[in-house]
VOKOLNU-741219 format. One record per residue (C-alpha): residue in three letters; x negated, y negated, z negated. Coordinates in steps of 0.02 Angstrom, whole numbers, plus 32768, in hexadecimal, padded with zeros to 4 digits. Last residue first. Layout:
# residues N
ALAXYZ;...
//
This chain:
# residues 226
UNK265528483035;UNK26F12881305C;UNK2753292530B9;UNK27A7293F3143;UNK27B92A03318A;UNK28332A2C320A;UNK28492ADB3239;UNK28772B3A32DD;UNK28BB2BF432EF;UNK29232BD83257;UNK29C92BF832BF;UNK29CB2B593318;UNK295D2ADC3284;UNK29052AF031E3;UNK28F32A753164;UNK28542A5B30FC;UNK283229DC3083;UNK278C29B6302F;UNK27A229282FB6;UNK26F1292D2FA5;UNK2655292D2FF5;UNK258D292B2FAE;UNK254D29BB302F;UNK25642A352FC7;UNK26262A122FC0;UNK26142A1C307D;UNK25D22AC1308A;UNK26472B0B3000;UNK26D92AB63080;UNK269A2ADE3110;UNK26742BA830EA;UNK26162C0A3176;UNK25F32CAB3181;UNK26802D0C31C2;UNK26D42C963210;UNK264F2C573278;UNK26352CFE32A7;UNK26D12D0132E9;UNK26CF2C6B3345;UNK26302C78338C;UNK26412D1633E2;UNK26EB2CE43425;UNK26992C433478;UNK25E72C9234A8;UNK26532CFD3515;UNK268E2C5B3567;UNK25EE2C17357E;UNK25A02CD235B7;UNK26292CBC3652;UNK25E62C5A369E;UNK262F2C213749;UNK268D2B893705;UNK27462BBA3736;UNK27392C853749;UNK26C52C8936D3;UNK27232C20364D;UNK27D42C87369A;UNK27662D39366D;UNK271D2CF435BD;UNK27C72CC1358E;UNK282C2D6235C7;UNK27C32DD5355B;UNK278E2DBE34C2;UNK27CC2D283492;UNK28882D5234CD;UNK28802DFF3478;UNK283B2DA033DE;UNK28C42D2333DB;UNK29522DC433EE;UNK290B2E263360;UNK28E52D8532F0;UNK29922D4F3304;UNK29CB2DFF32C7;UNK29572DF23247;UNK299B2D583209;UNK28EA2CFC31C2;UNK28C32CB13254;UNK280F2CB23292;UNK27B42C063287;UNK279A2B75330B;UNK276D2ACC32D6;UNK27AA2A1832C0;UNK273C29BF3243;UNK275F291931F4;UNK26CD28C93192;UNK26FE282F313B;UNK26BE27A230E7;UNK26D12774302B;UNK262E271E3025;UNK25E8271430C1;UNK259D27973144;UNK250A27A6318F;UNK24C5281B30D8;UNK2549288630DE;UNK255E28AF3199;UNK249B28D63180;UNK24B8295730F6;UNK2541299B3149;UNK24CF29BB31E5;UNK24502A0E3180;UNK24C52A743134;UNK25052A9E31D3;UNK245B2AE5322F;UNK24482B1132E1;UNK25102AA33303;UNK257C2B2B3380;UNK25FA2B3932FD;UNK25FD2A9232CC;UNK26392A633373;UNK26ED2A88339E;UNK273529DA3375;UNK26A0295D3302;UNK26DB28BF32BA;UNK267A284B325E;UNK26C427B231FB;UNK26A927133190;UNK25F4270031EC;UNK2553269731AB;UNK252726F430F7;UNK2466271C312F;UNK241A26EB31D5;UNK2446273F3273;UNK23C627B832D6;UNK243E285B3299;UNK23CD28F1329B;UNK242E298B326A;UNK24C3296532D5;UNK243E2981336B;UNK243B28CB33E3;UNK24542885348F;UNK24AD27E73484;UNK255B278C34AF;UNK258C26DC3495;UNK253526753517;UNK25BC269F359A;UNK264626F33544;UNK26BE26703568;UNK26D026AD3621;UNK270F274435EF;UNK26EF27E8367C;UNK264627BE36C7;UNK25FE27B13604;UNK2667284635C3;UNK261028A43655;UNK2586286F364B;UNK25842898358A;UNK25AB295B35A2;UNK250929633627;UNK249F291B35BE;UNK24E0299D3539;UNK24982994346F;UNK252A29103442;UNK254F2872340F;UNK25EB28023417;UNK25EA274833CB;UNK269E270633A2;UNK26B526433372;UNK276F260F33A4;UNK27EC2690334B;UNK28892664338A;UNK28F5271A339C;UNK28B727213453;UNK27ED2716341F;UNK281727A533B5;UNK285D28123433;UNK27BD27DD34A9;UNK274428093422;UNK279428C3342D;UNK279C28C734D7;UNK26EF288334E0;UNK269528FA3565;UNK263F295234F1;UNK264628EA343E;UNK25DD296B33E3;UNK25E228F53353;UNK2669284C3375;UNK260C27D43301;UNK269D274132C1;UNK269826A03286;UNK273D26763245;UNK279425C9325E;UNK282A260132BE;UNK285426943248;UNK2819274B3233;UNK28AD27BA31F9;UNK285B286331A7;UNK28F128BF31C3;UNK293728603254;UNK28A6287132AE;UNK288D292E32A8;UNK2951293532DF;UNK291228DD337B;UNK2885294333A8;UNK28F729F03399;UNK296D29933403;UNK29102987347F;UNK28B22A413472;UNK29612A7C348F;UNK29572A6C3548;UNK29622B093560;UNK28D52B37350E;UNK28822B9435A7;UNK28A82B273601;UNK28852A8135A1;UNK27E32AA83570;UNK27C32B03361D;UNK27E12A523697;UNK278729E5360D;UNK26F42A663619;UNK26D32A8736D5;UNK26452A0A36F1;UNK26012A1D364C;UNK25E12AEE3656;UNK25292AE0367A;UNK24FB2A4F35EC;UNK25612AA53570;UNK250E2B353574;UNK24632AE93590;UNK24882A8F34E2;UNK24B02B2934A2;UNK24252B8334C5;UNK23B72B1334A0;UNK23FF2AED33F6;UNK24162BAE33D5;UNK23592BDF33E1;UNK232B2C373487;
//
């Protein structure tokens, strides 16, 4: 099974229990992960804004709270955008079905695009850069709020025990699969490993690439500009 199937039939199977595990098994810290994402890369009232990998639009939501007024949220899940649609009444008529690496919006129309916990779990990132670069206006934004491994090894130790072991158990326990929540830890570090943002983005035609890490360096925030 290539990774965009599987991961959209991932996502699709665990929707109904992912709100409730994202902020258990964060501890509620995935809130105010969002917000300090937002404050970084500081989207205003008049910004049009692509929410990637939107799920079930907590981030979109966040950023619909601070004032911004034209959000669109897309992601690979049916299931994931129900959801947001049943859940936020202004969603309705602004949420589609699409892969990060084929955007259906014409060239240089938004000022931002967000994307929380997805890049990881995108077939091809360059690709997906590439197309973040080319919806996106002059001087717009890409802010990306990701997973990585910290760089304390003692942190490290005690995230990777967590990972490992008691996450996939409480995401089985919850959602009754427990292969999403192994695919979690799996990703992550191997993620790590391979993958660079910020040479990826600078490929891709960014700049100003900032990148500020967040509770112990076990989540980053990436924003940089077109």
């Amino acid at each position: 099974m290539d990774k965009k199937t599987q991961v959209r039939k991932m996502f699709d199977s665990i929707s109904y229990r992912y709100d409730l595990l994202n902020h258990l098994l964060s501890a509620g810290i995935d809130i105010y992960w969002r917000k300090q994402a937002l404050s970084i890369t500081k989207p205003e009232k008049n910004s049009i804004l692509l929410d990637i990998a939107c799920g079930t639009g907590d981030f979109a939501n966040t950023s619909k709270k601070i004032g911004v007024e034209k959000i669109i949220g897309a992601d690979l899940s049916f299931n994931m955008l129900k959801i947001f649609s049943e859940k936020l009444d202004w969603s309705k008529g602004n949420l589609t079905q699409m892969a990060a690496e084929q955007l259906p919006f014409k060239n240089d129309l938004f000022t931002n695009i967000t994307v929380a916990f997805g890049v990881r779990n995108f077939y091809n990132i360059p690709n997906a850069f590439n197309e973040f670069n080319r919806v996106l206006k002059s001087k717009g934004k890409v802010t990306i709020l990701e997973f990585k491994l910290p760089s304390n090894i003692l942190v490290r130790k005690v995230y990777q025990l967590y990972f490992k072991y008691m996450l996939p158990l409480i995401g089985k326990i919850i959602s009754k699969d427990k292969s999403a929540y192994q695919y979690l830890p799996d990703s992550v570090e191997e993620f790590d490993k391979k993958v660079n943002l910020k040479e990826i983005l600078s490929r891709c035609g960014f700049s100003k690439i900032e990148i500020k890490q967040l509770t112990f360096g076990i989540v980053q925030v990436v924003v940089a500009q077109k």
